[in-house]
N, C-alpha and C positions, 0 to 999 in steps of 0.2 A: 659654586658656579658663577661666571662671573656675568658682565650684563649681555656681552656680545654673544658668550653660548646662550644665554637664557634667550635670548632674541631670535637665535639659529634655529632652536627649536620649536620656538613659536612659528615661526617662519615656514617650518618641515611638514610640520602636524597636520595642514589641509591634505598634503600629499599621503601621510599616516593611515589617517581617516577612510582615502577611497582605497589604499591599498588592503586593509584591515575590511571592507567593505566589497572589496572584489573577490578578496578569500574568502570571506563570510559567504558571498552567494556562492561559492563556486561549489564550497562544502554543502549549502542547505542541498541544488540539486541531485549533488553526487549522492547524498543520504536517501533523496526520494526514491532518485534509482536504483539503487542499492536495495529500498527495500520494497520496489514494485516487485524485483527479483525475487526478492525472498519473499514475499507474499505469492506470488507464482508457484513455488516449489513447497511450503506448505498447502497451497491448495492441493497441489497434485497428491500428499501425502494423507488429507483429510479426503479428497474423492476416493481412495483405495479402499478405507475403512468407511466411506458410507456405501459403496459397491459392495462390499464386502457384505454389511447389513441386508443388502436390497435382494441379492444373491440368495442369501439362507430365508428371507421370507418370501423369495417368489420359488424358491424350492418345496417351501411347506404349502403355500398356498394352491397349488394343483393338487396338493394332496388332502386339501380340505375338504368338508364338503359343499355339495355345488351349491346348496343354497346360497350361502356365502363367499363361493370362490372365484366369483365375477368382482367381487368389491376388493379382494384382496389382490386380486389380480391389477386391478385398475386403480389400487394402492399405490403398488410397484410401480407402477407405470408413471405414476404422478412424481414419484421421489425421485427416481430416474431421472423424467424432465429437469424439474431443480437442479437437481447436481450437473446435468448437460448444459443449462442456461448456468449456472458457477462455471464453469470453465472455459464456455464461451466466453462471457464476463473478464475473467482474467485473461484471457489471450489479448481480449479488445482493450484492455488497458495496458500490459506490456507491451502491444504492438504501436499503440497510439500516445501512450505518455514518457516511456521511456528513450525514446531517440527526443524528444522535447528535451528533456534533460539531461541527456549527454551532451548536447551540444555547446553546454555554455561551457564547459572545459575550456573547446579555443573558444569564446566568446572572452573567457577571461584571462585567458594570457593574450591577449591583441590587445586589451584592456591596458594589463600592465605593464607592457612594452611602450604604451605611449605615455604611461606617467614615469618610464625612464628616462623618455626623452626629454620630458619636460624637466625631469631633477638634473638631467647634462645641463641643458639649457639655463636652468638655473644657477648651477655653479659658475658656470662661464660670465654669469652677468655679478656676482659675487665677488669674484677675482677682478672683472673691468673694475667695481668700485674702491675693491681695496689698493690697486694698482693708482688709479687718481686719486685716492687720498696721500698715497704716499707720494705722487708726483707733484699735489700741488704745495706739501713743504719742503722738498727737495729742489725740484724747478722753477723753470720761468711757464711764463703764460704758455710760451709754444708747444711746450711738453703739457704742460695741463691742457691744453684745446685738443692734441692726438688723441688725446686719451677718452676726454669726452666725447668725440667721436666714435672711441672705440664701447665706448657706454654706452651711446644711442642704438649703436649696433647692437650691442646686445640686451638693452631695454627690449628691441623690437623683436626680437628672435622671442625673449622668454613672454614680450604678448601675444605671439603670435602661436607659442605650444598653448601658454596658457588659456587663449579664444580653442584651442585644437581638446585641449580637456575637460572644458567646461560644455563644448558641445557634444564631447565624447561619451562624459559622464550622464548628463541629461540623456542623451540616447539611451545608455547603458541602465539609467535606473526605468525608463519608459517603459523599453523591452524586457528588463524581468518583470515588473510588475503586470504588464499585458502576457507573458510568459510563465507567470506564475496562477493567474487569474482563468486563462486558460486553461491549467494544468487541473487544477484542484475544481474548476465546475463542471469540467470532461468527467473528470473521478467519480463526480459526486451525480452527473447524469445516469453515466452507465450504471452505478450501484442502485440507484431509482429505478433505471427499468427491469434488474435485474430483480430484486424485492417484489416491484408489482408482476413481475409475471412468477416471481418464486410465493407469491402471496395467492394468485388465482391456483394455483398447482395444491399447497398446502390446504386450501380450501375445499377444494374438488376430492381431494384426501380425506380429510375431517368428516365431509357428508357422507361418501363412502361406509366409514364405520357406524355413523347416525343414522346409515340404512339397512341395517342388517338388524330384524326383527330376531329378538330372542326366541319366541313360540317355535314361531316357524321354524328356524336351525334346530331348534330340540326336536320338535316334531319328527323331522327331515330325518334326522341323524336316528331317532328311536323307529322308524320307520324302517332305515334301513341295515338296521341290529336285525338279527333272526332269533324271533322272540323264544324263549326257552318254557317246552311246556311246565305243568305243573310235577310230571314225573320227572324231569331232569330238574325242576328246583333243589331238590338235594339231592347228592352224588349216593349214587348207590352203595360206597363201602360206608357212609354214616348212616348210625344209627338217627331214626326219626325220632328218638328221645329228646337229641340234642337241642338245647335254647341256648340263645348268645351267652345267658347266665350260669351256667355252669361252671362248673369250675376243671382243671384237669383233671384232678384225683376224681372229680365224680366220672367222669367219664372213664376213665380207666376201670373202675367198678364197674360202670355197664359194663365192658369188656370185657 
């Protein structure tokens, strides 16, 4: 490569930089959105299967006994909540973080359209210099002055993209960085209140079962068995010989 490519590209590579830089961000948003979506749609598929859960224990739980079937009751009730607060949760972050990051789509082609103009702009003032190099070994001064001329001219066009990208750019990183700052302490809010109120819920749960006294539920429950006198303790067609210890064959001999 010789010195004047090696120099072209020198030259390029600021331009490289924000363009490599504009795609970068354009991709990180698209990924967030991409997967606030898909974080969406697996919750919808995780709330099926803990509905699913909550269903077959508040089925059983009416069918408990009462002793216990207020706490079981108000189990359900609690898991329910959580999983209603998750879904709020996720709506309020698809509806709030995701049009944030679509937007810089066109954020970032408006972006790169003006670091086109600035690589026109560029070439144009490229060509004035190599056109007055070869003018001023070819010509007279006359021709070398048009030409300088025609250099100033385009000095000041390509300072004046280049003032146009540099305050383009500073904007450009301002706004994702206050765009990104946003995005991620929004996230990180909602999943806090989400937690603490899915934490006061799991709690209210947990006491629930740390209140349901053993005695009592046995009590309850053998209370309301119908107790079996001592004549129906063993079934009329066995013999009252019989002990748990026996064996078949002796039993068949009673018989």
């Amino acid at each position: 490569m010789s010195k004047k490519q090696s120099g072209s590209v020198k030259e390029d590579s600021p331009l490289k930089q924000y363009a490599l830089m504009i795609t970068s961000t354009d991709l990180m948003f698209q990924k967030i959105s991409e997967s606030l979506t898909a974080s969406a749609t697996s919750a919808a598929a995780a709330r099926d299967k803990a509905d699913s859960f909550n269903i077959c224990l508040s089925e059983y739980s009416v069918k408990e006994n009462k002793s216990i079937r207020g706490e079981l009751v108000d189990y359900c009730e609690c898991l329910k909540a959580v999983e209603d607060k998750k879904q709020q949760t996720i709506e309020t972050i698809t509806e709030k973080l995701k049009p944030a990051c679509d937007r810089w789509k066109a954020i970032c082609t408006e972006v790169q359209a003006t670091l086109k103009t600035l690589c026109l702009a560029r070439d144009k003032e490229a060509k004035a210099v190599r056109n007055l190099e070869k003018t001023k070994c070819k010509e007279g001064s006359k021709k070398a002055e048009q030409v300088a001329n025609d250099l100033a001219t385009k000095q000041t066009e390509l300072a004046t993209k280049s003032g146009e990208i540099l305050a383009l750019m500073q904007q450009f990183h301002t706004q994702k960085l206050n765009d990104y700052k946003a995005i991620l302490s929004t996230y990180a809010q909602i999943q806090m209140l989400y937690h603490s109120r899915a934490l006061e819920f799991y709690t209210r749960a947990f006491q629930d079962m740390m209140d349901i006294q053993d005695d009592e539920y046995l009590e309850t429950v053998l209370n309301e068995t119908t107790p079996l006198s001592l004549s129906q303790s063993v079934p009329q067609n066995m013999d009252s010989s019989y002990t748990p210890n026996q064996s078949q064959e002796q039993l068949n001999l009673t018989k």
